[in-house]
C-alpha positions as semicolon CSV with decimal commas, in nm:
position;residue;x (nm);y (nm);z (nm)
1;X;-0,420;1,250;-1,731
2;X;-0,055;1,123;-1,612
3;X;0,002;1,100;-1,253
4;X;0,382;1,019;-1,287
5;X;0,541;1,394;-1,250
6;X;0,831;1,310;-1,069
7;X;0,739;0,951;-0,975
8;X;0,824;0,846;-1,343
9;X;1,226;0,714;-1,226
10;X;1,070;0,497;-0,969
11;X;0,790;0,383;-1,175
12;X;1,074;0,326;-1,404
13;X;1,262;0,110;-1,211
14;X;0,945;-0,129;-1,163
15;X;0,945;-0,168;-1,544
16;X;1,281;-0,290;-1,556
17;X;1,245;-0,538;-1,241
18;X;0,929;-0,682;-1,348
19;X;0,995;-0,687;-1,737
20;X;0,667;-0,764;-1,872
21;X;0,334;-0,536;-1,953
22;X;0,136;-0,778;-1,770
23;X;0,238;-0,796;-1,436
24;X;-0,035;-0,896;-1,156
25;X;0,010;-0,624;-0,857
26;X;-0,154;-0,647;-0,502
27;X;-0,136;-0,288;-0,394
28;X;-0,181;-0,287;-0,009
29;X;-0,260;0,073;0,144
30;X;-0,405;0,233;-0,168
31;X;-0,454;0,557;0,031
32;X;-0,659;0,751;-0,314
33;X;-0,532;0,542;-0,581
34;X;-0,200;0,763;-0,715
35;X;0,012;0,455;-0,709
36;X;-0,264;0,226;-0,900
37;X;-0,332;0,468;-1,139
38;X;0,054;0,504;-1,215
39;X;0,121;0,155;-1,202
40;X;-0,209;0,158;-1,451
41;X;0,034;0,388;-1,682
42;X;0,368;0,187;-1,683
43;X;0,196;-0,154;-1,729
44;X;-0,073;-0,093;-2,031
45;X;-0,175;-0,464;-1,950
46;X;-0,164;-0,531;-1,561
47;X;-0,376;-0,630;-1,344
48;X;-0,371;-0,444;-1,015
49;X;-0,546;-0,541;-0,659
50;X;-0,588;-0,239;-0,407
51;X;-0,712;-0,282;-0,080
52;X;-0,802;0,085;0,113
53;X;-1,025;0,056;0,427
54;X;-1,096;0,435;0,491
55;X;-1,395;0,520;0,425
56;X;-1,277;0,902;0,299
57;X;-0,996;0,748;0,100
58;X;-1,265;0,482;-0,090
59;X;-1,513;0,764;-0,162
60;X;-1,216;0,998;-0,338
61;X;-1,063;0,627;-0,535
62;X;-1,409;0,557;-0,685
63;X;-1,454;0,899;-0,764
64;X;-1,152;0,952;-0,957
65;X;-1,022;0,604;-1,056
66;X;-1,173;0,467;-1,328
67;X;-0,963;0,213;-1,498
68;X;-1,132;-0,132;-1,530
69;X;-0,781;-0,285;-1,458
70;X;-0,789;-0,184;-1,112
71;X;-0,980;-0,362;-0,875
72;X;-1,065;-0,169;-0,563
73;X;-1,108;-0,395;-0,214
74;X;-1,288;-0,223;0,079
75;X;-1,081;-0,360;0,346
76;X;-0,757;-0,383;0,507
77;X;-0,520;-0,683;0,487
78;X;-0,380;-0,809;0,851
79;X;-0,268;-1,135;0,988
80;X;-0,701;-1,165;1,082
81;X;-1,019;-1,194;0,968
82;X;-1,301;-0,945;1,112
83;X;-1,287;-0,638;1,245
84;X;-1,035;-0,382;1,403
85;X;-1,001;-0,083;1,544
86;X;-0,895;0,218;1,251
87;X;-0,744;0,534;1,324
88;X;-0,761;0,803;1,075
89;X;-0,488;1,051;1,040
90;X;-0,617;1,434;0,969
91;X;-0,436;1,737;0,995
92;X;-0,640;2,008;1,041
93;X;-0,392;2,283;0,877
94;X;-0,414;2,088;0,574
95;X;-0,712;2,226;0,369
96;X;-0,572;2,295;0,031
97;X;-0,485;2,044;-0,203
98;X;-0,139;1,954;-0,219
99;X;0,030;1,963;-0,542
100;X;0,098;1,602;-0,580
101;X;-0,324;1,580;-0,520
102;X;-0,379;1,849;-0,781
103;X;-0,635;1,601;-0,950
104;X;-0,851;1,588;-0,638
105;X;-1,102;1,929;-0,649
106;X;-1,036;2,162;-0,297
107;X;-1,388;2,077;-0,208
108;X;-1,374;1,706;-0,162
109;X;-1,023;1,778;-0,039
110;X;-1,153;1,975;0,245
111;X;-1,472;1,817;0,304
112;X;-1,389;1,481;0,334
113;X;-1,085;1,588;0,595
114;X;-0,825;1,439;0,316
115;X;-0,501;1,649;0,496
116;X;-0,257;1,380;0,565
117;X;-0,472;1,082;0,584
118;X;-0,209;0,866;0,388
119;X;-0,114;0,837;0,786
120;X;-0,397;0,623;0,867
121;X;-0,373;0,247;1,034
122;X;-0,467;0,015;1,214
123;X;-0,200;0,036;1,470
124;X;-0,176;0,322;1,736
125;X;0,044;0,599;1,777
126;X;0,048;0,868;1,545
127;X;-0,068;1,154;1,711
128;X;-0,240;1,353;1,469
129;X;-0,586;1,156;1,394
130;X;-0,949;1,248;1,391
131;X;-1,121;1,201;1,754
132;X;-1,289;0,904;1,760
133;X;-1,127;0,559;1,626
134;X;-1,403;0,335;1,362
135;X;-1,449;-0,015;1,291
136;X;-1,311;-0,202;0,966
137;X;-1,315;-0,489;0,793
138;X;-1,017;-0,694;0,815
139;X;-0,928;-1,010;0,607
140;X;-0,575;-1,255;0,538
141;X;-0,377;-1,235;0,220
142;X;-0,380;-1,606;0,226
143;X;-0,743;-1,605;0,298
144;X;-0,805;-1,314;-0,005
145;X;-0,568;-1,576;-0,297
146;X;-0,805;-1,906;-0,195
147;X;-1,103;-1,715;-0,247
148;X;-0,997;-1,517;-0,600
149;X;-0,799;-1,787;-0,718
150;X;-0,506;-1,574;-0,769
151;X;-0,141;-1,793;-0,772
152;X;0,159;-1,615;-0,875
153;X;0,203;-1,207;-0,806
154;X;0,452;-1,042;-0,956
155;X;0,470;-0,742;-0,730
156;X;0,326;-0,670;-0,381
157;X;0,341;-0,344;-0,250
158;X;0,289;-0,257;0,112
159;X;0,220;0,077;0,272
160;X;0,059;0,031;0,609
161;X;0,179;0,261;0,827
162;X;0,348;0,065;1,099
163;X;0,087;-0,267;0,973
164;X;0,348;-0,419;0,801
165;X;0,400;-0,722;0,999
166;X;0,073;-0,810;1,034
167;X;0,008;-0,804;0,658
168;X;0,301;-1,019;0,613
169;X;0,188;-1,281;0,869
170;X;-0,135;-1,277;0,689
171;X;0,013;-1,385;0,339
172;X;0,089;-1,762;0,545
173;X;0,214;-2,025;0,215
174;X;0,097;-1,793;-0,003
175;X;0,422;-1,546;0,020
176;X;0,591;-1,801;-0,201
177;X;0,412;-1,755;-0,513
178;X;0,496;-1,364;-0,466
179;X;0,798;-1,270;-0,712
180;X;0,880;-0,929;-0,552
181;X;0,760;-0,708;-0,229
182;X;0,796;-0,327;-0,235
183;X;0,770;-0,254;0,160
184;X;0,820;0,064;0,376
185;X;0,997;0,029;0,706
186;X;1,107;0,236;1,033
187;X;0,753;0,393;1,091
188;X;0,834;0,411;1,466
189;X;0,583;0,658;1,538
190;X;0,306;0,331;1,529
191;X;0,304;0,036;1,777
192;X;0,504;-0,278;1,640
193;X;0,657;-0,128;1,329
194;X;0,961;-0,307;1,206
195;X;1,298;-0,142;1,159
196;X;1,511;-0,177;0,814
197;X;1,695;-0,485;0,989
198;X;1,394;-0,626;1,129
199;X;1,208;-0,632;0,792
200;X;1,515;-0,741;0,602
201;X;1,547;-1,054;0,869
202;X;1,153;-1,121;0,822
203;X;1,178;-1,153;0,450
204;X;1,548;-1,331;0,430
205;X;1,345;-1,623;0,642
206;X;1,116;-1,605;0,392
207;X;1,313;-1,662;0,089
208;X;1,359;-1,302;-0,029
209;X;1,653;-1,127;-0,153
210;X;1,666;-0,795;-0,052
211;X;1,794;-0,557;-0,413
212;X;2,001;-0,288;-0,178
213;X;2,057;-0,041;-0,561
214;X;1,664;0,003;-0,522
215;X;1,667;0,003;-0,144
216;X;1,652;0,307;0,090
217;X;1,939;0,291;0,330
218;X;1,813;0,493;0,641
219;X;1,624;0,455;0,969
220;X;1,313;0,502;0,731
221;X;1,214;0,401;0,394
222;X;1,101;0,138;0,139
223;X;1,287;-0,170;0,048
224;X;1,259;-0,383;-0,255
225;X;1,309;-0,766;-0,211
226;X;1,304;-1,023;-0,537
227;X;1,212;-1,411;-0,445
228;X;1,553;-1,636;-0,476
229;X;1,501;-1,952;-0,696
């Protein structure tokens, strides 16, 4: 089964940037696993971290994922270890499978309240969630390396939903032995999300190049950054 549909140009684009079959990839808001499982496909030989903390999104990735090359993490990655407050995005209109989910059966789509729950975080203000906020487990980047012995990343990819500082506090030292960060920006509908020029300044101080060809260039979108040197 190929997940790529019309996600194969930017999956494409990742081949060329990180030229090798064996990349190592820390995917950070795996939401089901789509992205893993694609990034599975264009790198026959990588080894890819996701970390997912909701609970609904974990039950459909271990369900449906199941490539030994992906390593699934049952927490979320912040700038602290413990616990926070989670709130889960559901729309309620939302019953059917979406196309782009057309590997996930209606039942488990429906049951397990799946309608836009890629809008999930750990920061507040989206405004369509379920009614009552849970508990999850939190952990550093920095912390996560020490423990697994992991040095040098090739690609870290972060979709957190307004999170995305946090995460990037969290990595500490350990941002320098990461080669490239895929990012999305300008979620202004959560507290403390960072704009395009906000997470451009982060990463610059950092010791990141931003690539502007593979960049979005609007008040919202993803940004791709290579390490200089």
């Amino acid at each position: 089964m190929s997940l790529m549909k019309k996600y194969k140009r930017k999956f494409d684009v990742f081949k060329v940037i990180l030229s090798k079959n064996n990349p190592t990839i820390v995917e950070i808001g795996a939401h089901f696993g789509e992205d893993s499982m694609r990034f599975a496909e264009a790198f026959p030989e990588a080894q890819i971290h996701c970390f997912e903390p909701d609970p609904r999104c974990i039950e459909v990735f271990k369900k449906y994922v199941k490539n030994k090359r992906i390593i699934l993490y049952e927490f979320a990655l912040s700038n602290v270890a413990g616990e926070l407050e989670f709130f889960q995005s559901y729309n309620e209109t939302e019953k059917a499978t979406p196309e782009k989910y057309d590997w996930i059966s209606d039942e488990d789509y429906s049951l397990l309240k799946l309608g836009n729950s890629g809008s999930s975080s750990l920061k507040k203000g989206y405004n369509k969630t379920l009614s009552k906020s849970i508990k999850v487990k939190t952990i550093r980047y920095d912390a996560w390396v020490s423990t697994n012995e992991i040095n040098n990343v090739d690609l870290v990819w972060i979709d957190v939903q307004g999170a995305e500082k946090d995460v990037l506090d969290g990595m500490g030292q350990c941002i320098e032995q990461v080669k490239h960060i895929w990012i999305e920006y300008g979620e202004k509908d959560y507290d403390d999300a960072m704009s395009r020029s906000e997470t451009i300044d982060y990463l610059l101080s950092k010791g990141f190049q931003l690539i502007e060809h593979f960049s979005s260039s609007g008040n919202t979108g993803d940004l791709l950054f290579r390490r200089v040197g």
